[in-house]
OpenMM code with the backbone's topology and positions (N, CA, C; nanometers):
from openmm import Vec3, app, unit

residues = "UNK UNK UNK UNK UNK UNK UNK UNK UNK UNK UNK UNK UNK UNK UNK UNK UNK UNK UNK UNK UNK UNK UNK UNK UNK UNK UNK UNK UNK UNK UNK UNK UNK UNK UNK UNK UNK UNK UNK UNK UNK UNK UNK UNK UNK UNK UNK UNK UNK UNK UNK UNK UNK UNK UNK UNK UNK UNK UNK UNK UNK UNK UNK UNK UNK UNK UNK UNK UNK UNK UNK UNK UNK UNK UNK UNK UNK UNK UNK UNK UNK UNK UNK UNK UNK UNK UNK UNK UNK UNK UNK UNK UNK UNK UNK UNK UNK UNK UNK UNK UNK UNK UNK UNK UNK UNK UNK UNK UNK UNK UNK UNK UNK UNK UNK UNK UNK UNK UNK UNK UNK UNK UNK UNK UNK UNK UNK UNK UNK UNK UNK UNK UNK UNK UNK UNK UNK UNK UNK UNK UNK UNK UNK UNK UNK UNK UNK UNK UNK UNK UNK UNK UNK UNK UNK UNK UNK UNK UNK UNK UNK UNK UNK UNK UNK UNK UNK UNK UNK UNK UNK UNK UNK UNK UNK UNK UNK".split()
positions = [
    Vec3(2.8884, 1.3161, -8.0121),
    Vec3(2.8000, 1.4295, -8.0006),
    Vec3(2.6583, 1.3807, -8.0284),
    Vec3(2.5868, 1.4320, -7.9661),
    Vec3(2.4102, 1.3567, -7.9450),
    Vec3(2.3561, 1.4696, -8.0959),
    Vec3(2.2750, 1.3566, -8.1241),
    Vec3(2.1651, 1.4461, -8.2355),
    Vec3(2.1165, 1.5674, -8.1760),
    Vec3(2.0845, 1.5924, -8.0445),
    Vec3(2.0127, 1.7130, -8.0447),
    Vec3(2.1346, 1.8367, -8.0643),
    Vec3(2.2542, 1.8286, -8.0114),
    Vec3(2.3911, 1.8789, -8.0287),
    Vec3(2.3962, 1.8914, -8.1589),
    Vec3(2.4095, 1.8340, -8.2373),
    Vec3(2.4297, 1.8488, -8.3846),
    Vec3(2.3282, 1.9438, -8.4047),
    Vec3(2.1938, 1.9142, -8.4333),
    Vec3(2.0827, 1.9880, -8.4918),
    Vec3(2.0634, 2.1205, -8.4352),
    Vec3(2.1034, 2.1458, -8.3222),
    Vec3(2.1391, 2.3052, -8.2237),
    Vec3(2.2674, 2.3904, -8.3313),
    Vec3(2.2958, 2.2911, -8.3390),
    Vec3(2.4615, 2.3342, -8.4181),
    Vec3(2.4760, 2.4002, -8.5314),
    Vec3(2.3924, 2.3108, -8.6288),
    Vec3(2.3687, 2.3147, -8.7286),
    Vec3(2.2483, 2.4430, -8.7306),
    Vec3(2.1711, 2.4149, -8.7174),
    Vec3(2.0429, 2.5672, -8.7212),
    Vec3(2.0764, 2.6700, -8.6675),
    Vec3(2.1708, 2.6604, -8.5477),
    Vec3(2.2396, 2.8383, -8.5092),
    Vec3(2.3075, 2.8488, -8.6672),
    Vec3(2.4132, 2.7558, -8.7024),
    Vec3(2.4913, 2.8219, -8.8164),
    Vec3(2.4219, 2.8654, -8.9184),
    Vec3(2.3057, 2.7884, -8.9310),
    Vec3(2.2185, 2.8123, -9.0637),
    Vec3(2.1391, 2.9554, -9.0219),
    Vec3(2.0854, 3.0088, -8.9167),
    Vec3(2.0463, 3.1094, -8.8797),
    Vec3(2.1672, 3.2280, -8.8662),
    Vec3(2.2994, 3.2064, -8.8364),
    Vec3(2.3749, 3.3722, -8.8524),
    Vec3(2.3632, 3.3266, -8.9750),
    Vec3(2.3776, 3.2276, -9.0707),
    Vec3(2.4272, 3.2441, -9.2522),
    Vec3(2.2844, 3.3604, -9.2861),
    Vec3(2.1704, 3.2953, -9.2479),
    Vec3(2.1083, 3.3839, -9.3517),
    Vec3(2.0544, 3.5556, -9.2307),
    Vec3(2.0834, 3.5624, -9.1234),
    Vec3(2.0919, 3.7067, -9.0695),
    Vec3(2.2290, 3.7871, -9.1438),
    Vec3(2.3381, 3.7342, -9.1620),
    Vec3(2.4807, 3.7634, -9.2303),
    Vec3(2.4086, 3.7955, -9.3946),
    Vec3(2.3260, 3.7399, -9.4611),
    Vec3(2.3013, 3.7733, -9.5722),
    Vec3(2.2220, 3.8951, -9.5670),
    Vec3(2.1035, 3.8830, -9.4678),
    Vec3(2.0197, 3.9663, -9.4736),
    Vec3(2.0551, 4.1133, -9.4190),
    Vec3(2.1575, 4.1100, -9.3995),
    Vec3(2.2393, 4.2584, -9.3175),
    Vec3(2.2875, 4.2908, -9.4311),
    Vec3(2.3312, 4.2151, -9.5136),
    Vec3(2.4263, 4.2311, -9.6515),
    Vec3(2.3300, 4.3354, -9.7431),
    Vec3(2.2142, 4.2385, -9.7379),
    Vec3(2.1184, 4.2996, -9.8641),
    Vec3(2.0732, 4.4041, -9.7965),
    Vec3(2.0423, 4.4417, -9.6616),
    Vec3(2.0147, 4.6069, -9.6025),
    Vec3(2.1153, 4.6951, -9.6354),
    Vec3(2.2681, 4.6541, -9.6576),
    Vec3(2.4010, 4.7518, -9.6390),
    Vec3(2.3373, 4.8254, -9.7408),
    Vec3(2.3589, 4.9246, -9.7673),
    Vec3(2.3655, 5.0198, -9.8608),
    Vec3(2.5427, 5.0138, -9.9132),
    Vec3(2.5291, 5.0077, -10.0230),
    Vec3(2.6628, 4.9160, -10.1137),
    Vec3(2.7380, 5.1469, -10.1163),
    Vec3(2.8653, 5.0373, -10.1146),
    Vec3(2.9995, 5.1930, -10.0556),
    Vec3(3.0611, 5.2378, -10.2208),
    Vec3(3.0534, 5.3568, -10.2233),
    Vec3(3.1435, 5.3835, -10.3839),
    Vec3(3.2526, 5.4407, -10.3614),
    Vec3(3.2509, 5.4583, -10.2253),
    Vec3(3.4338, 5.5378, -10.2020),
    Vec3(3.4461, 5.4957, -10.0507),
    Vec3(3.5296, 5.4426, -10.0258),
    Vec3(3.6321, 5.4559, -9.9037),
    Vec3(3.7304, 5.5444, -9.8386),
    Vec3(3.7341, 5.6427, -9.7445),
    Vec3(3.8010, 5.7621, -9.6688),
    Vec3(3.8882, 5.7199, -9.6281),
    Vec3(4.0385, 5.7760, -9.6495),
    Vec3(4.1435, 5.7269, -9.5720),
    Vec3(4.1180, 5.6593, -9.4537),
    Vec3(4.2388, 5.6327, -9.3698),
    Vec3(4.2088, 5.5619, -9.2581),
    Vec3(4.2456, 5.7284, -9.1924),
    Vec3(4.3225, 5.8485, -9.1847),
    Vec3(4.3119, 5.9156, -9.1204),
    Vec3(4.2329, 6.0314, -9.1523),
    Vec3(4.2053, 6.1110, -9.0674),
    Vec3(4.0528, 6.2151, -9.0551),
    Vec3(4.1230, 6.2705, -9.1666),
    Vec3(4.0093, 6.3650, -9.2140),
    Vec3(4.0040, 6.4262, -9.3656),
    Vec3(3.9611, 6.5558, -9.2693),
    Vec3(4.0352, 6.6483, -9.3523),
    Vec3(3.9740, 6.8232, -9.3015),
    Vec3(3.8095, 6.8493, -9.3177),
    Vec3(3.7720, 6.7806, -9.4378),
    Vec3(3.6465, 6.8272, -9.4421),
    Vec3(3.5435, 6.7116, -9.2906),
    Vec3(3.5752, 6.6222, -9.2612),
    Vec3(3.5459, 6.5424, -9.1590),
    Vec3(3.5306, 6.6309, -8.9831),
    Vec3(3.6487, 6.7334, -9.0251),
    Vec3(3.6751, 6.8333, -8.9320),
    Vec3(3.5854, 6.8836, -8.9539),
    Vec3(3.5478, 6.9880, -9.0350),
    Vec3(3.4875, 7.0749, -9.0731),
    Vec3(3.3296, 7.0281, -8.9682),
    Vec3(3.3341, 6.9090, -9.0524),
    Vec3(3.1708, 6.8714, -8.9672),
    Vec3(3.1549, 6.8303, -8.8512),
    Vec3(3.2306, 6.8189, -8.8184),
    Vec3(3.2740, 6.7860, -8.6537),
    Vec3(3.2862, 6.9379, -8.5621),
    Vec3(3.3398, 7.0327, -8.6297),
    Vec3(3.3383, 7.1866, -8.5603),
    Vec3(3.1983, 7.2563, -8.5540),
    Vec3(3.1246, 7.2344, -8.6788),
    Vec3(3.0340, 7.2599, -8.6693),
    Vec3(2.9241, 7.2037, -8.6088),
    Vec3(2.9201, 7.0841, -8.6057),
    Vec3(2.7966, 6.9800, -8.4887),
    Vec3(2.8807, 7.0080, -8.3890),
    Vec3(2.9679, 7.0385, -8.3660),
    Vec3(3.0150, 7.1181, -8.1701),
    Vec3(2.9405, 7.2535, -8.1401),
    Vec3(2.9360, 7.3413, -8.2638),
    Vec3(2.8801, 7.4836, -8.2261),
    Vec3(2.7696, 7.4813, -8.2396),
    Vec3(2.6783, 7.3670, -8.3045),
    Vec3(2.5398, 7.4534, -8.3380),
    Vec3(2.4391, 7.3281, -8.2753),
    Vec3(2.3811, 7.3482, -8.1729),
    Vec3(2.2614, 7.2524, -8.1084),
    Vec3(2.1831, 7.2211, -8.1763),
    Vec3(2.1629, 7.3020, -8.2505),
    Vec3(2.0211, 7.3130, -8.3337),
    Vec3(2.0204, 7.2095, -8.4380),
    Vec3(2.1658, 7.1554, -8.4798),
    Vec3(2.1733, 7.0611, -8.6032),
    Vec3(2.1156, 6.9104, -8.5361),
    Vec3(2.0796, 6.8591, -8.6238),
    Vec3(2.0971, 6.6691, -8.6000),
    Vec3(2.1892, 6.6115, -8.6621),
    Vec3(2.2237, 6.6885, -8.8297),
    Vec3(2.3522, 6.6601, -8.8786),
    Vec3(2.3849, 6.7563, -8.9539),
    Vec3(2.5322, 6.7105, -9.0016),
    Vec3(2.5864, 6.8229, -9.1410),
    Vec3(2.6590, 6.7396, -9.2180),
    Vec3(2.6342, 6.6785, -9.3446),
    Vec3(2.7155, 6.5895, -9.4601),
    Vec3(2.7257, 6.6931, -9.5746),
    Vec3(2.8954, 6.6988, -9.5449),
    Vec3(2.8903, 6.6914, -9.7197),
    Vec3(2.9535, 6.5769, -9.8219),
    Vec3(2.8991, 6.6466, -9.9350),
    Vec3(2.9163, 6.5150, -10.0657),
    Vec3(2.9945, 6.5901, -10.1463),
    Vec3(3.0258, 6.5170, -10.2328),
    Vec3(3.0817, 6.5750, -10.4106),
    Vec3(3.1403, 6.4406, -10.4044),
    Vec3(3.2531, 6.4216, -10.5371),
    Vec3(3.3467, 6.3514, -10.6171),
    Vec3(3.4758, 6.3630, -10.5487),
    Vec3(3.5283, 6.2507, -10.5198),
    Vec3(3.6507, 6.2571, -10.4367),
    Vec3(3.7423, 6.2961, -10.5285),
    Vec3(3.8595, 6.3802, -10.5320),
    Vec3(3.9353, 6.3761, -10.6123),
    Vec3(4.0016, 6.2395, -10.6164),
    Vec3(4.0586, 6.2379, -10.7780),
    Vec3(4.0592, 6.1125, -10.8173),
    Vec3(3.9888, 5.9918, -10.9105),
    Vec3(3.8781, 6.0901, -10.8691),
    Vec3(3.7459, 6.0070, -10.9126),
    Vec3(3.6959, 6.0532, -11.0565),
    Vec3(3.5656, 5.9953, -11.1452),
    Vec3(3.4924, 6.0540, -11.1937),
    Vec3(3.3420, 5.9780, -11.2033),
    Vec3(3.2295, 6.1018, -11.1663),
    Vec3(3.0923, 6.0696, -11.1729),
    Vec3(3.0939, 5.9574, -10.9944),
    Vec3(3.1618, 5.9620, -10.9548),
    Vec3(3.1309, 5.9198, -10.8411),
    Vec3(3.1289, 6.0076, -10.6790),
    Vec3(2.9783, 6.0058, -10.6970),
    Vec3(2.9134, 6.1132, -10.5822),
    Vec3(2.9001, 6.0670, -10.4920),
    Vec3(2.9614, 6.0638, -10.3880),
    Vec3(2.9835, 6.0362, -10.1978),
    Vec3(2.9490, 6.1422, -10.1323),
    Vec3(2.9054, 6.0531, -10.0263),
    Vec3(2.9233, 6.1445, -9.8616),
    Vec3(3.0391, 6.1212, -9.8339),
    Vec3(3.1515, 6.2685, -9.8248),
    Vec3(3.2341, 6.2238, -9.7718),
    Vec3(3.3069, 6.2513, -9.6860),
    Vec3(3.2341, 6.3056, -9.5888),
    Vec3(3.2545, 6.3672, -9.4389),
    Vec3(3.0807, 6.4178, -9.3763),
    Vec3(3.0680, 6.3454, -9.2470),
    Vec3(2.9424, 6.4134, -9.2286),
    Vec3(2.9220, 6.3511, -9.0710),
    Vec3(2.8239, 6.3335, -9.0239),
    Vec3(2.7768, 6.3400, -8.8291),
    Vec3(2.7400, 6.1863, -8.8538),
    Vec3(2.7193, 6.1211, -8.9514),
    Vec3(2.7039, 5.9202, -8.9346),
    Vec3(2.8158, 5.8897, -9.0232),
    Vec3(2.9182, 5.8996, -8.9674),
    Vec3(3.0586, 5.8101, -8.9718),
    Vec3(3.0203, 5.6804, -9.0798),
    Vec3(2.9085, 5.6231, -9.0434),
    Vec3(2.9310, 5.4633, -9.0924),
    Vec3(2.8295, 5.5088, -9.2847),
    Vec3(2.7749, 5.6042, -9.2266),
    Vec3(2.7482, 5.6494, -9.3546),
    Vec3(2.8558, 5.7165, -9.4579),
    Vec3(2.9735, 5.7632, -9.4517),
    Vec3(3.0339, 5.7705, -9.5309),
    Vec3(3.1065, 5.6997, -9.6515),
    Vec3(3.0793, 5.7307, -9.7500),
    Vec3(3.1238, 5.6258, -9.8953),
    Vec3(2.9888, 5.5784, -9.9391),
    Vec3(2.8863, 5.6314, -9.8910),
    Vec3(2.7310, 5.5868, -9.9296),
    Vec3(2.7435, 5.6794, -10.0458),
    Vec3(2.6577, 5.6157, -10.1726),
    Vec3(2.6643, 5.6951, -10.2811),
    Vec3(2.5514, 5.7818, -10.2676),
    Vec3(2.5303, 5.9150, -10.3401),
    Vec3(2.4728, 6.0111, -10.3093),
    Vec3(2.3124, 5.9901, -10.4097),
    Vec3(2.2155, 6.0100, -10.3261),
    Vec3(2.0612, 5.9878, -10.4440),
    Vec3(2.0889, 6.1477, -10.5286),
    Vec3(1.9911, 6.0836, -10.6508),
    Vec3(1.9691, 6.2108, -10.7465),
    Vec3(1.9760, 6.3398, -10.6821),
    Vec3(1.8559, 6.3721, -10.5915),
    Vec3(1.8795, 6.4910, -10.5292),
    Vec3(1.9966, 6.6033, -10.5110),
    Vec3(2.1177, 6.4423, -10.4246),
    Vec3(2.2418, 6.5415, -10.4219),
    Vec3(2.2820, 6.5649, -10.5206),
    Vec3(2.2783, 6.4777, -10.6117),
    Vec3(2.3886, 6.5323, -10.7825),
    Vec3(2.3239, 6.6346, -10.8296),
    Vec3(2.1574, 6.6386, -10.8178),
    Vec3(2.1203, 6.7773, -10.8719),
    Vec3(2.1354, 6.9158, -10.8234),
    Vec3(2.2250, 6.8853, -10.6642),
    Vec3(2.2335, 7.0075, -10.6287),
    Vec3(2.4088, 7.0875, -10.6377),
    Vec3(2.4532, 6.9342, -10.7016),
    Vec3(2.5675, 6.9481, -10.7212),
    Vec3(2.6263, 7.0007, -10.8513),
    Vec3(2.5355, 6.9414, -10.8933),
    Vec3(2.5746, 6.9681, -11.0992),
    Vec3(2.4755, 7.0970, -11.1390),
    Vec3(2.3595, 7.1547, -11.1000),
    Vec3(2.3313, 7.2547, -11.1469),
    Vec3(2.3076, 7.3915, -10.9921),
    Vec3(2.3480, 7.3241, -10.9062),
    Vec3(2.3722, 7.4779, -10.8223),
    Vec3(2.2520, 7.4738, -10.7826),
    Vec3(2.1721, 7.4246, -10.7479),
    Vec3(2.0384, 7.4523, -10.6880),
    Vec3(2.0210, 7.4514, -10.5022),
    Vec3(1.9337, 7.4926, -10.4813),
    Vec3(1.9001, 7.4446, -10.3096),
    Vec3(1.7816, 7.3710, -10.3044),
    Vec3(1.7466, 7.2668, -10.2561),
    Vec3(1.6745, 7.2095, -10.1826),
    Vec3(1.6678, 7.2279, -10.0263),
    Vec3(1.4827, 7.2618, -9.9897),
    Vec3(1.4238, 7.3196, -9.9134),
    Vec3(1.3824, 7.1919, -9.8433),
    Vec3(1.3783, 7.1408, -9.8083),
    Vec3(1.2814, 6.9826, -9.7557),
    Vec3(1.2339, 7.0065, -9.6440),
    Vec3(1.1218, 7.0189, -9.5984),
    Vec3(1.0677, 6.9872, -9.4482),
    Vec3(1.0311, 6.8371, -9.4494),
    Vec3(1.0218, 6.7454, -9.4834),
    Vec3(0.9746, 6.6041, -9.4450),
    Vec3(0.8424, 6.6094, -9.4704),
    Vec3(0.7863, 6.6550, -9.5629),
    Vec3(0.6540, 6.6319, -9.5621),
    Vec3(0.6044, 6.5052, -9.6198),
    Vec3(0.5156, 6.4103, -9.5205),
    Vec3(0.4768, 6.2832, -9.5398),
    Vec3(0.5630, 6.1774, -9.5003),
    Vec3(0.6457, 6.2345, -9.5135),
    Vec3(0.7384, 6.1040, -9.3949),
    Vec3(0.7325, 6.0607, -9.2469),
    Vec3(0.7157, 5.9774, -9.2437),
    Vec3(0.6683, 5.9492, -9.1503),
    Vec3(0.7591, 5.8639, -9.0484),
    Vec3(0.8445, 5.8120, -9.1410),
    Vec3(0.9812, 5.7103, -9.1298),
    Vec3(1.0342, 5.7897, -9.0238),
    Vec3(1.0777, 5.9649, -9.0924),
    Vec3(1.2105, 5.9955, -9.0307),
    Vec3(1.1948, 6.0613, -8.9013),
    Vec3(1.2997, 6.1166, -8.7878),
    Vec3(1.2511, 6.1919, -8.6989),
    Vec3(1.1922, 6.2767, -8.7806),
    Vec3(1.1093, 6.3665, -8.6758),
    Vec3(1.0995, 6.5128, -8.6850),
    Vec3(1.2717, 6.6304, -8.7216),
    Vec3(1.2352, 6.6449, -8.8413),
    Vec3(1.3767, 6.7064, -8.9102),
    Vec3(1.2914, 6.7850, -8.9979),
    Vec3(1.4109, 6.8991, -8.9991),
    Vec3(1.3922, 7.0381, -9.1562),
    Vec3(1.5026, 7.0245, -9.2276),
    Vec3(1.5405, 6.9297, -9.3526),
    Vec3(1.6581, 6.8966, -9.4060),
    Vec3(1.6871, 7.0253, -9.5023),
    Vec3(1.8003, 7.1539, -9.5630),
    Vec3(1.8270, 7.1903, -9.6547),
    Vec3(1.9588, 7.1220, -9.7063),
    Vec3(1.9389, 7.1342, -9.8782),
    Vec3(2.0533, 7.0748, -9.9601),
    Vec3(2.0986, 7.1895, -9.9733),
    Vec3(2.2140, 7.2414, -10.0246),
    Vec3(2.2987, 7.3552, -10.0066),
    Vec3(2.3782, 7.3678, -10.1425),
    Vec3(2.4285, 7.3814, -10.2508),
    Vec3(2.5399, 7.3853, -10.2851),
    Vec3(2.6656, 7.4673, -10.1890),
    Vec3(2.7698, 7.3588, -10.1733),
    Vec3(2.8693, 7.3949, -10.0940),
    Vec3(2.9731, 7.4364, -10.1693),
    Vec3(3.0507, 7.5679, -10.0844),
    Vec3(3.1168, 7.6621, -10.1739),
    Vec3(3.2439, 7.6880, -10.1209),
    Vec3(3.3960, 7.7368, -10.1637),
    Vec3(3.4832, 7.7626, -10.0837),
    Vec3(3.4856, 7.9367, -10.0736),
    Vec3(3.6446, 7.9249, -10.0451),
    Vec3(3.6679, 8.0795, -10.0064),
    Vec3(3.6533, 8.1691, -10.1328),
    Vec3(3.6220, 8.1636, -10.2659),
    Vec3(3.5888, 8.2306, -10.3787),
    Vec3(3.4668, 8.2318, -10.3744),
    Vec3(3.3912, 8.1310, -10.3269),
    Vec3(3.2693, 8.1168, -10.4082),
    Vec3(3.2159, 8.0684, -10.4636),
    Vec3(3.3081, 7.9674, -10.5066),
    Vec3(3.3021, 7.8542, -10.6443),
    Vec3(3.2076, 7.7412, -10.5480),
    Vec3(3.0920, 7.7026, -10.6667),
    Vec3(3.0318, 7.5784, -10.5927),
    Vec3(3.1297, 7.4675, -10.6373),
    Vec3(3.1538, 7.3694, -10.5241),
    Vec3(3.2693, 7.3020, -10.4749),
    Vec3(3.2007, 7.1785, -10.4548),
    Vec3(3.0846, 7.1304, -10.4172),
    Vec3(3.0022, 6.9816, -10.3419),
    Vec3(2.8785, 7.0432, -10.3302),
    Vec3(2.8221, 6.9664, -10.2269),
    Vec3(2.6510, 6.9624, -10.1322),
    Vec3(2.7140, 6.9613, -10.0130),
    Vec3(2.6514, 7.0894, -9.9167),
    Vec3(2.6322, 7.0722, -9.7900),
    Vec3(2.4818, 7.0110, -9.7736),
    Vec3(2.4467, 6.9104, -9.6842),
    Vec3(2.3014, 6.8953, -9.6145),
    Vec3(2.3264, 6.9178, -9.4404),
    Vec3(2.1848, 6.9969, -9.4361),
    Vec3(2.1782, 7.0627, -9.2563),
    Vec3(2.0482, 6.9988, -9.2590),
    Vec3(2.0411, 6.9019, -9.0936),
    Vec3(1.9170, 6.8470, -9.0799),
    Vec3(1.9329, 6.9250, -8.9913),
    Vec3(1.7930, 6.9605, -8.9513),
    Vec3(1.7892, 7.1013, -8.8144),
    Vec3(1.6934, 6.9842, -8.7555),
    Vec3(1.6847, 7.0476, -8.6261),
    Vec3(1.5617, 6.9631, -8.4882),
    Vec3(1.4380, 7.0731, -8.5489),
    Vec3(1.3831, 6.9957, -8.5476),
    Vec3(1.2524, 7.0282, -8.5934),
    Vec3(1.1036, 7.0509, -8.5006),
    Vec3(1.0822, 7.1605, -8.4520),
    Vec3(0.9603, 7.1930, -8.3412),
    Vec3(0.8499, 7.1374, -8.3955),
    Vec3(0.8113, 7.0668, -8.2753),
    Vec3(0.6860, 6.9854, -8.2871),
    Vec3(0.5435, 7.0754, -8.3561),
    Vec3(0.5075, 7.1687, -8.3377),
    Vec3(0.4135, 7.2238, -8.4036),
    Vec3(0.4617, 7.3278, -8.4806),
    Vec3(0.3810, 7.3974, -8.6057),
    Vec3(0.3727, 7.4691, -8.7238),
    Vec3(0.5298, 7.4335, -8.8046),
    Vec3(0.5709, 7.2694, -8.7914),
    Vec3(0.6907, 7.2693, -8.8563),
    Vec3(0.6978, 7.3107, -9.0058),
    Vec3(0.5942, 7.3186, -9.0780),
    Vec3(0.5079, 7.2830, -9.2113),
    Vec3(0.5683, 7.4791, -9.2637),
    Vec3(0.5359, 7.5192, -9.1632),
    Vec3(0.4605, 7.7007, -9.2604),
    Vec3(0.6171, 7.7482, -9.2849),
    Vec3(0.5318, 7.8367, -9.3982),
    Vec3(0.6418, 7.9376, -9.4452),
    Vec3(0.7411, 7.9949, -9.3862),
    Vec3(0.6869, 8.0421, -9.2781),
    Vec3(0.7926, 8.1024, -9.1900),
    Vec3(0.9186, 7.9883, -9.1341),
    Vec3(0.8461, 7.8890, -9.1009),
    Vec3(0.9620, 7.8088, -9.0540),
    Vec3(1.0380, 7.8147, -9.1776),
    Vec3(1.0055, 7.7397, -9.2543),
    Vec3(1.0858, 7.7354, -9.4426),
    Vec3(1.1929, 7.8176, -9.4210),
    Vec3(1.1660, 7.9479, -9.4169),
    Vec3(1.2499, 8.0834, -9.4595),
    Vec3(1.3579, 8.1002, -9.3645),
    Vec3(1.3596, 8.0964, -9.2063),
    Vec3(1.3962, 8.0362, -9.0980),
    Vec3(1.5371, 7.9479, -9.1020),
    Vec3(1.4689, 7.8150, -9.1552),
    Vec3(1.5697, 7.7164, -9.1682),
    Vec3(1.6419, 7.7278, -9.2908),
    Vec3(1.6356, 7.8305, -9.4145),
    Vec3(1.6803, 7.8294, -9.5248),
    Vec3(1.7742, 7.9629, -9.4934),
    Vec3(1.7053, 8.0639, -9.4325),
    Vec3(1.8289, 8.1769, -9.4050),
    Vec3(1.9434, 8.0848, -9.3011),
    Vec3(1.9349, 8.0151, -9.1931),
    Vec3(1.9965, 7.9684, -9.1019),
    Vec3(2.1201, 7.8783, -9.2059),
    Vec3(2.0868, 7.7865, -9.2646),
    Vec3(2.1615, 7.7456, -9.3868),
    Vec3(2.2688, 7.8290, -9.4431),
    Vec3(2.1825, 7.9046, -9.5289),
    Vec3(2.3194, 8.0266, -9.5645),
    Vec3(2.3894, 8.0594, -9.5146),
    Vec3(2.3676, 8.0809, -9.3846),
    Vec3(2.4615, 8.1551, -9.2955),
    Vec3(2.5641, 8.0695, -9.2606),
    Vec3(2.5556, 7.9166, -9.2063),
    Vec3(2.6356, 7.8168, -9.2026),
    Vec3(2.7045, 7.7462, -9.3404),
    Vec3(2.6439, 7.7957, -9.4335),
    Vec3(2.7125, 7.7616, -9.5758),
    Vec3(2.8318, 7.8858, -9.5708),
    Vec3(2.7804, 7.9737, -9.5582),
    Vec3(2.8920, 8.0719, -9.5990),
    Vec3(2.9814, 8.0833, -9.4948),
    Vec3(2.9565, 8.0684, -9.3853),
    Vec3(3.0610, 8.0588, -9.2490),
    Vec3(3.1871, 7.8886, -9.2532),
    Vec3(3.0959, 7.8425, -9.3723),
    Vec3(3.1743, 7.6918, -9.3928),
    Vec3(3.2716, 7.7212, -9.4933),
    Vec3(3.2307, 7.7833, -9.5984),
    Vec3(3.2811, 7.8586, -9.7253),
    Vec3(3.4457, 7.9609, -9.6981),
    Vec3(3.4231, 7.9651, -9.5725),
    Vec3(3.5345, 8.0467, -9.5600),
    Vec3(3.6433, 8.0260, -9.4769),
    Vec3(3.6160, 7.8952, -9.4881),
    Vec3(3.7239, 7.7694, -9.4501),
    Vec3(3.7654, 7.6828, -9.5145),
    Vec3(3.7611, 7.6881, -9.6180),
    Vec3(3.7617, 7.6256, -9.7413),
    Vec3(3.8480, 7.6672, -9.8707),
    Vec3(3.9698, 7.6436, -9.8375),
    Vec3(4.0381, 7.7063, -9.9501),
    Vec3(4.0555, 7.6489, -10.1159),
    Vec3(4.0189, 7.5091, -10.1097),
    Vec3(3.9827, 7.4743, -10.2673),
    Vec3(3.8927, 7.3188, -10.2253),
    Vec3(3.8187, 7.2797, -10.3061),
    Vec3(3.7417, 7.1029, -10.2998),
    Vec3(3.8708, 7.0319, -10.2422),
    Vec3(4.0135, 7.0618, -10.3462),
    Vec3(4.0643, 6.9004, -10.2767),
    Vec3(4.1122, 6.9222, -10.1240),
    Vec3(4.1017, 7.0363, -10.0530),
    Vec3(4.1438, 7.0731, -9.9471),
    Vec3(4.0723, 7.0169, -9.8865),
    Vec3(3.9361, 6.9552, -9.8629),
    Vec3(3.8535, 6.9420, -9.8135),
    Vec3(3.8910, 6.7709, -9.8079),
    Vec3(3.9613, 6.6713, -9.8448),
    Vec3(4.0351, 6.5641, -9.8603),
    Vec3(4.1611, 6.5821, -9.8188),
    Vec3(4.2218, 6.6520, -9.7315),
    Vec3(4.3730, 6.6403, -9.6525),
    Vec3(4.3905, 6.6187, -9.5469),
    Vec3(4.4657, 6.5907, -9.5063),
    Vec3(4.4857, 6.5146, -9.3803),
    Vec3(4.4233, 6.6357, -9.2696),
    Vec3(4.3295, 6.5922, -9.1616),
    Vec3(4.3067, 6.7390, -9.0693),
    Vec3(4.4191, 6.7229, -8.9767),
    Vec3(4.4321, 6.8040, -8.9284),
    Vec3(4.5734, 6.8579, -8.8396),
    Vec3(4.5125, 6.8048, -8.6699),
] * unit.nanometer
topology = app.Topology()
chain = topology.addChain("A")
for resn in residues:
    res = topology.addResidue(resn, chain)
    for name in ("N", "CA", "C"):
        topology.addAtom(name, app.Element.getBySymbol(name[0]), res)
């Protein structure tokens, strides 16, 4: 084999080693793994990104049963995102019941999106996880109040229409049919 053969050889391998690392250190590191077959709540978000145009996505999170203090996505519209651990935000909407309103203000990164955090609830009522609804977001007055109120009533309505499919958290981890 000629030196230039070798040195081709050698620097491709040395170039996937460190692209293979550098994909590594982008992964966002997994705290739970989803069966290998669909989960009802996987359904859930899959019925709903069929009915509603208006979404870009729908994830929900909580604690897998089984678990403790470990907050996942664990059904939602980016598949490869599932088992991503959840930022503060979600645990705060998880552990004290709150909603988060987000329009993207200053981001610049993301599409054009109107994200709400939700506490997600079943057929009682009981907060159960985090729903998040990214809505498509109209190019002008995305900012004002009115939109806000808009995308936050629209929420509810898909929280509680989710809520009543939902007969307890671990239901939301069973095999979907």
């Amino acid at each position: 084999m000629s030196v230039l053969v070798k040195t081709t050889i050698a620097f491709g391998a040395s170039l996937a080693l460190v692209s293979s690392a550098a994909m590594s250190a982008d992964a966002k590191p997994k705290n739970w793994t989803p069966p290998a077959n669909k989960i009802y709540g996987q359904k859930l978000s899959d019925e709903t990104m069929a009915r509603h145009p208006e979404l870009l996505s729908v994830t929900l999170h909580g604690v897998p049963p089984g678990h403790e203090n470990v907050y996942t996505m664990f059904a939602g519209s980016f598949p490869d995102r599932i088992g991503n651990a959840d930022d503060p935000d979600d645990i705060d909407v998880i552990k004290k019941g709150i909603t988060i309103v987000d329009p993207r203000w200053h981001r610049n990164d993301d599409p054009k999106k109107f994200v709400v955090l939700a506490p997600m609830r079943d057929k009682s009522g009981e907060n159960v996880g985090l729903v998040v609804y990214a809505f498509r977001n109209p190019p002008a007055d995305a900012s004002t109040s009115a939109k806000e109120k808009e995308f936050f009533a629209k929420s509810v309505t898909l929280r509680d229409e989710l809520a009543k499919q939902i007969p307890s958290y671990k239901a939301l981890f069973d095999r979907a049919d």
